[in-house]
N, CA, C and O of each residue as an XYZ file, in Angstrom:
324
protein
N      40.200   -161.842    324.001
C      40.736   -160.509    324.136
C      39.634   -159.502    323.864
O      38.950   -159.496    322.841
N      39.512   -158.541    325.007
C      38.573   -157.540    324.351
C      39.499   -156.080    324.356
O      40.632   -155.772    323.986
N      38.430   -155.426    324.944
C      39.340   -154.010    324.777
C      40.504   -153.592    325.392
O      40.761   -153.985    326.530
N      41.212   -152.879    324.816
C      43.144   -152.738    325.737
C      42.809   -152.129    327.022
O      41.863   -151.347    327.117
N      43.642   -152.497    328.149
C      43.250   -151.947    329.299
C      44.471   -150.694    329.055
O      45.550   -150.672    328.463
N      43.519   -149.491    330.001
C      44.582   -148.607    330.382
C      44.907   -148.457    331.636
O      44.316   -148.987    332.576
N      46.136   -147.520    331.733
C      46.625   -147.689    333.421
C      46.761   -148.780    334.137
O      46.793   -148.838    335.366
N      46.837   -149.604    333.426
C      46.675   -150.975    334.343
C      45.830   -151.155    334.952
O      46.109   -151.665    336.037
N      44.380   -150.886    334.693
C      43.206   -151.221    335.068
C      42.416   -151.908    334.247
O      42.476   -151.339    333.157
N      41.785   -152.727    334.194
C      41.139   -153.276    333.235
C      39.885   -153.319    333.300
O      38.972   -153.511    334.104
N      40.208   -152.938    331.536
C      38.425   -152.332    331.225
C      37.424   -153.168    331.482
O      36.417   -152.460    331.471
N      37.108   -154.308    331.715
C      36.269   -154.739    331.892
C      35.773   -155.321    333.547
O      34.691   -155.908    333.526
N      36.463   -155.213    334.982
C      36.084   -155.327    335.786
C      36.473   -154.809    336.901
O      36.030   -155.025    338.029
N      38.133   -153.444    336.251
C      38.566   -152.642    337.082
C      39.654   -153.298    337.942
O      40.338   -152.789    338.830
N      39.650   -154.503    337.483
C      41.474   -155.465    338.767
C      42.582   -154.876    338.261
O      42.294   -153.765    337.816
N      43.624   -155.122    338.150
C      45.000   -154.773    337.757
C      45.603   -155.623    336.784
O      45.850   -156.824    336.897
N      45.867   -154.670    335.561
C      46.468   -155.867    335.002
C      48.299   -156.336    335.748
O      48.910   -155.814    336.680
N      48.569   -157.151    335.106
C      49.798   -157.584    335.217
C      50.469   -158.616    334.558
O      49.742   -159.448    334.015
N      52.208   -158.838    334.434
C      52.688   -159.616    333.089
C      52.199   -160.904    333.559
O      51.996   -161.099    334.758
N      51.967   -161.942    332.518
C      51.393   -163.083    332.917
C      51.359   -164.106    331.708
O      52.161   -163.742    330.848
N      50.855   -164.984    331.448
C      51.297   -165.948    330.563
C      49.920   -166.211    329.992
O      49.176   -165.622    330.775
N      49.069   -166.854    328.921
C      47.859   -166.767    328.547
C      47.991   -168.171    327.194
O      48.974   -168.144    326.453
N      47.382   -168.814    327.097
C      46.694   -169.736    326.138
C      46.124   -169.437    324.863
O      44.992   -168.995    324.669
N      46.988   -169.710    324.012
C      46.323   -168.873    322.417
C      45.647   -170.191    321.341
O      46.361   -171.074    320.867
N      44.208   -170.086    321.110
C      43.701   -171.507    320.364
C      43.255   -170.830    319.259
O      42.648   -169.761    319.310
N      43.555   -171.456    318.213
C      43.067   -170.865    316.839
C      41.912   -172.305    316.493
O      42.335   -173.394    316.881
N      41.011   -172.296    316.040
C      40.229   -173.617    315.457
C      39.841   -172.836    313.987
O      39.069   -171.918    313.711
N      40.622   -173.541    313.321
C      40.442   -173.129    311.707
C      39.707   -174.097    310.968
O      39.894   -174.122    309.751
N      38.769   -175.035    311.564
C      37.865   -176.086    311.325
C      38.588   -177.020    310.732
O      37.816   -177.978    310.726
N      39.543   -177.352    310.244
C      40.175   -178.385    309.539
C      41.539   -178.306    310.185
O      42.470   -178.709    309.488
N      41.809   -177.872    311.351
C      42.930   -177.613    312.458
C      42.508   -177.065    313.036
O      41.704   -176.202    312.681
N      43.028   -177.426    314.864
C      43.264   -176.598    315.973
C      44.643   -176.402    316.115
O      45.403   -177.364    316.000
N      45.098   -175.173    316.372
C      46.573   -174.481    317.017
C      46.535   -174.317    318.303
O      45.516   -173.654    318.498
N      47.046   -174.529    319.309
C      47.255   -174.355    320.275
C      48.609   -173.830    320.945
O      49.539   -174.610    321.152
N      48.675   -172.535    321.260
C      50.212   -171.997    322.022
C      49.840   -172.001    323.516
O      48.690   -171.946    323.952
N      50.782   -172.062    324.118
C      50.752   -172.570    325.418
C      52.048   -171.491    326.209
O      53.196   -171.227    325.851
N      51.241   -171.065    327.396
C      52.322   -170.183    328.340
C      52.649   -168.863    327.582
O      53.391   -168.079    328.173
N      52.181   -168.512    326.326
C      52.085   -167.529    325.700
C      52.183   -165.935    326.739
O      51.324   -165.518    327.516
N      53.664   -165.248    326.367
C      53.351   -164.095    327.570
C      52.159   -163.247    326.688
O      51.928   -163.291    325.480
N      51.380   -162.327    327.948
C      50.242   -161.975    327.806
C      50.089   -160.776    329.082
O      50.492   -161.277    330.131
N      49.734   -159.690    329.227
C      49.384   -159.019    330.364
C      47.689   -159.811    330.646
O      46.818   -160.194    329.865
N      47.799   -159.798    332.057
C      46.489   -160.446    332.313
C      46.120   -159.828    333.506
O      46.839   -159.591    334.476
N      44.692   -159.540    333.317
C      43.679   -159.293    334.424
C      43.790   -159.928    336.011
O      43.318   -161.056    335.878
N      44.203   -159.753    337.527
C      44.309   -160.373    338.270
C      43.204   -160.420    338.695
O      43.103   -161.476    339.320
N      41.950   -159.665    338.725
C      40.594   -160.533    339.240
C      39.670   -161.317    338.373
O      39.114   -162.343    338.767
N      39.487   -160.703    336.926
C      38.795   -161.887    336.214
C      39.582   -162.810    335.298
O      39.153   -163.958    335.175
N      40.861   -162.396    334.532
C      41.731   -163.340    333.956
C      41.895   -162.735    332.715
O      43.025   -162.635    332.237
N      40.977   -162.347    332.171
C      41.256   -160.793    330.538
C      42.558   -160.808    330.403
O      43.371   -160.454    331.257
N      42.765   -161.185    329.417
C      43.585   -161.121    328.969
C      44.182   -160.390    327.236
O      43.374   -160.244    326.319
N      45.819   -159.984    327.076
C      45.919   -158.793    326.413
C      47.205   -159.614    326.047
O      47.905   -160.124    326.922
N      47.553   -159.742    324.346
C      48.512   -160.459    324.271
C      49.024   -158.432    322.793
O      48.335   -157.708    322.075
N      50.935   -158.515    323.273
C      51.311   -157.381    322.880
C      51.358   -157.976    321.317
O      51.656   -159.122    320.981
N      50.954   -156.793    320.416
C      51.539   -156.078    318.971
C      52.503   -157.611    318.647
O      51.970   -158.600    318.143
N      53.825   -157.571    319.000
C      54.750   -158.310    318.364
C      54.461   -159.659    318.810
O      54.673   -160.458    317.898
N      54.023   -160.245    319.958
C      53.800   -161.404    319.954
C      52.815   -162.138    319.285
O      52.763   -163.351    319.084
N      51.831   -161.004    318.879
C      50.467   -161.761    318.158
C      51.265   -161.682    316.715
O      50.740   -162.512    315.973
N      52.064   -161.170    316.216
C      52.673   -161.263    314.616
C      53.415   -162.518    314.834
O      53.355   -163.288    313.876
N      54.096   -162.920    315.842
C      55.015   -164.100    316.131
C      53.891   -165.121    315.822
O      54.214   -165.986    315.009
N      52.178   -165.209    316.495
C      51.465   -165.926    316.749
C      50.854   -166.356    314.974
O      51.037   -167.366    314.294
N      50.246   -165.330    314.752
C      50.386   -165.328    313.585
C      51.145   -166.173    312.470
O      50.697   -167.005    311.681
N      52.290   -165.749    312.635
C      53.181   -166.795    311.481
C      53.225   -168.427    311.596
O      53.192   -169.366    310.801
N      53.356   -168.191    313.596
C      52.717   -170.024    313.668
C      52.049   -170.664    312.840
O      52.383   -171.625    312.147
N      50.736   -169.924    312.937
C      49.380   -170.074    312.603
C      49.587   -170.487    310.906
O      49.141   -171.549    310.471
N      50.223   -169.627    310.148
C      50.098   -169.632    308.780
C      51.046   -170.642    308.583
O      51.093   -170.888    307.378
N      52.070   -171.559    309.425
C      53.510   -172.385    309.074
C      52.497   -173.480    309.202
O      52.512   -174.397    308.381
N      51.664   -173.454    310.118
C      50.684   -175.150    310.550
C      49.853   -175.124    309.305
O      49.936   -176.091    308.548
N      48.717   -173.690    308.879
C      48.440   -174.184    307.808
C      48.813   -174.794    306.533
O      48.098   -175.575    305.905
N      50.097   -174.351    306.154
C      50.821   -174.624    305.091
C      51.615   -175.858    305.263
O      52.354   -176.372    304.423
N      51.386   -176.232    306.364
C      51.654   -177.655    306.648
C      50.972   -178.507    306.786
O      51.482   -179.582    307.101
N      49.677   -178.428    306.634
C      48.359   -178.955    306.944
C      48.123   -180.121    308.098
O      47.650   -181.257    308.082
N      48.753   -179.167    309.209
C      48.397   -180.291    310.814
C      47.057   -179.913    311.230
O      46.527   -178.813    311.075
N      46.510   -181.080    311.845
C      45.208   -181.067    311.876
C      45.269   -180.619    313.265
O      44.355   -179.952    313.749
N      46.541   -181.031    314.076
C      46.785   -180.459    315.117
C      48.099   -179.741    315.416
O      49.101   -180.212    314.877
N      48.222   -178.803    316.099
C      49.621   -178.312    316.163
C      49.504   -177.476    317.809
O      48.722   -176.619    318.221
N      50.323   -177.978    318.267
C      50.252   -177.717    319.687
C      52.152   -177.227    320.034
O      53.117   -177.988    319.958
N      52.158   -175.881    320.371
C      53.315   -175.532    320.773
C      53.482   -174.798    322.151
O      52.569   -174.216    322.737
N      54.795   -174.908    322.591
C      55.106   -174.092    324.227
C      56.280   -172.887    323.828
O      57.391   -173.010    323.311
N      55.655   -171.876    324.222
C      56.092   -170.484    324.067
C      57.825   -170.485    324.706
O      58.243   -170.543    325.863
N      58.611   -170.386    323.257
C      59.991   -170.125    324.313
C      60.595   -168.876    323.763
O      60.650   -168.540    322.580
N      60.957   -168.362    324.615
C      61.503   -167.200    324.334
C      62.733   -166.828    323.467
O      63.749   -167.363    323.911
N      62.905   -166.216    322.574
C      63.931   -166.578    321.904
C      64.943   -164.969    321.746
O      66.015   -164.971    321.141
């Protein structure tokens, strides 16, 4: 993720963004997290991608439930709830 696109242009190569689904990997060296199909606005010419405010807090808590569970791997598919 880099900078937020505006207008639906994206800052970094000028394509359009649009809603789209995106791959979230955390490697916390003693675990990888992996979310999968994660919604995401995404870049249609280079792929940039922009995951919203509330889904990265959703992502987040994953993140802190695997550590406190200590999976070395934790691999989940985004469902909407």
């Amino acid at each position: 993720m880099a900078m937020k696109p505006l207008n639906n242009q994206c800052p970094l190569c000028k394509g359009s963004i649009k809603p789209g689904k995106t791959t979230f990997t955390v490697d916390l060296g003693f675990s990888v997290i992996l979310g999968r199909n994660v919604p995401a606005n995404v870049c249609d010419l280079c792929g940039a991608d922009w995951i919203e405010d509330a889904i990265a807090e959703q992502l987040e808590q994953r993140v802190e439930s695997a550590k406190s569970n200590y999976q070395t791997v934790a691999i989940s598919q985004w469902l909407c709830t």
